[in-house]
N, C-alpha and C positions, 0 to 999 in steps of 0.2 A: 598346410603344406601342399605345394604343387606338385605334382608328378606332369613332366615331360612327357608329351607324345613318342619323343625318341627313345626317352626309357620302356616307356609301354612296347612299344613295338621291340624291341631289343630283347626284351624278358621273351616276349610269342618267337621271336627264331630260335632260344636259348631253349625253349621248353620244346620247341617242333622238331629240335634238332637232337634232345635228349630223349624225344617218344621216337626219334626214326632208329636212333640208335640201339635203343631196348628191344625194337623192334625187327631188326637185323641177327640181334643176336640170340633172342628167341626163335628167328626162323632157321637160324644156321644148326642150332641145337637139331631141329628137329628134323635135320639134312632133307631139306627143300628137293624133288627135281622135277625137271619142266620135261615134259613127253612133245617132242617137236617132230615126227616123221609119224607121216599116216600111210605109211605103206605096210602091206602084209608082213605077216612073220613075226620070229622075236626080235623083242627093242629090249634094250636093257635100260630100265628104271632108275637104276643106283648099286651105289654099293656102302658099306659098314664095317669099323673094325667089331671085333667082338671080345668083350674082355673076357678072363679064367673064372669071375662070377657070374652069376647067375646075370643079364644084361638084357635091357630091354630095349629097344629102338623106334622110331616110329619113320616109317617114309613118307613125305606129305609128297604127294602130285598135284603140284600150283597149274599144270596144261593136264589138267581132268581127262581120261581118257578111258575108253574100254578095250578091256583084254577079256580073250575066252580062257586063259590059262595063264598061270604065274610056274615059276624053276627058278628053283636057288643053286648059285656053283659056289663052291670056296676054294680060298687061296688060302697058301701058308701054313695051315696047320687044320686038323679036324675039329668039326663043330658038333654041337649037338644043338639040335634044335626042337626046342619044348612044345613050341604052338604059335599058331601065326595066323591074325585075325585082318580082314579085308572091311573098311568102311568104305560103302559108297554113298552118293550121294540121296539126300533123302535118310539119311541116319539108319543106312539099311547097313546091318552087320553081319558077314560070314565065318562064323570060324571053319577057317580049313586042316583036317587033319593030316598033322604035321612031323608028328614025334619023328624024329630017325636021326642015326648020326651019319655026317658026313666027313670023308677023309680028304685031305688036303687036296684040290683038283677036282672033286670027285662034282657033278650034278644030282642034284634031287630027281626024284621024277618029274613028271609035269601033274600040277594040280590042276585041273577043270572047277572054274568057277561057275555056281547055280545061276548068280547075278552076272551073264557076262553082257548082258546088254545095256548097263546100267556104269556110269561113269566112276572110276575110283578115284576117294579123296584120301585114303591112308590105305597103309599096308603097315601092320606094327606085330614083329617079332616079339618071343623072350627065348631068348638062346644061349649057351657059354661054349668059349672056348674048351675042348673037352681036355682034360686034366692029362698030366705027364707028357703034355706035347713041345714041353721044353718052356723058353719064354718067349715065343714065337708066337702072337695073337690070330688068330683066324681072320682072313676077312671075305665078306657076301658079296657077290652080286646079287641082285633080284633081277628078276626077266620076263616079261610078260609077251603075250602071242596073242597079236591083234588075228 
């Protein structure tokens, strides 16, 4: 039996097109953002909703960048936020303490990172929307302060 070059080649876009695919929706998961302003002050990272379970997130920053501080604000309803760990590059890990709740509007403090010279590839919560806030989910910004 012959196999066609045209079938050959036809199978590599079906396949290249089914890995870009998996591959999108892997990064969408993992809410992807691109840090594009290198001017001073805070830049805002992203944001997340937050479900009434216990939830964990991870922020990936594809434009790697250093912040000397990270501040969380929420929308909508209060959070509670359990612990929230910084990898940077180099497989260097921070956990920064985190515990506190937060009320609808309300800002975190500002956390002062050890590593702030050092570029971040994640920032991954585990947090819940805090209970009897109706069915109104929380949601994050993350903020960092170049």
């Amino acid at each position: 039996m012959c196999i066609s070059q045209k079938n050959v080649t036809m199978k590599r876009i079906i396949l290249l097109l089914m890995a870009t695919f998996l591959t999108m929706s892997v990064i969408q998961a993992q809410k992807p953002e691109v840090i594009t302003k290198n001017k001073e002050g805070w830049q805002k990272i992203g944001d997340a909703n937050v479900d009434f379970k216990t939830d964990k997130d991870k922020f990936i920053l594809i434009g790697k960048d250093k912040f000397k501080a990270l501040q969380v604000k929420t929308k909508d309803a209060p959070v509670i936020i359990e612990s929230m760990q910084v990898e940077y590059e180099g497989d260097i890990k921070e956990d920064v303490a985190t515990s506190c709740e937060l009320k609808a509007g309300e800002e975190s403090k500002k956390f002062e990172l050890k590593n702030s010279g050092k570029e971040i590839k994640n920032v991954t919560f585990v947090y819940h929307t805090m209970p009897n806030s109706g069915t109104t989910k929380a949601e994050i910004e993350l903020w960092g302060m170049k």
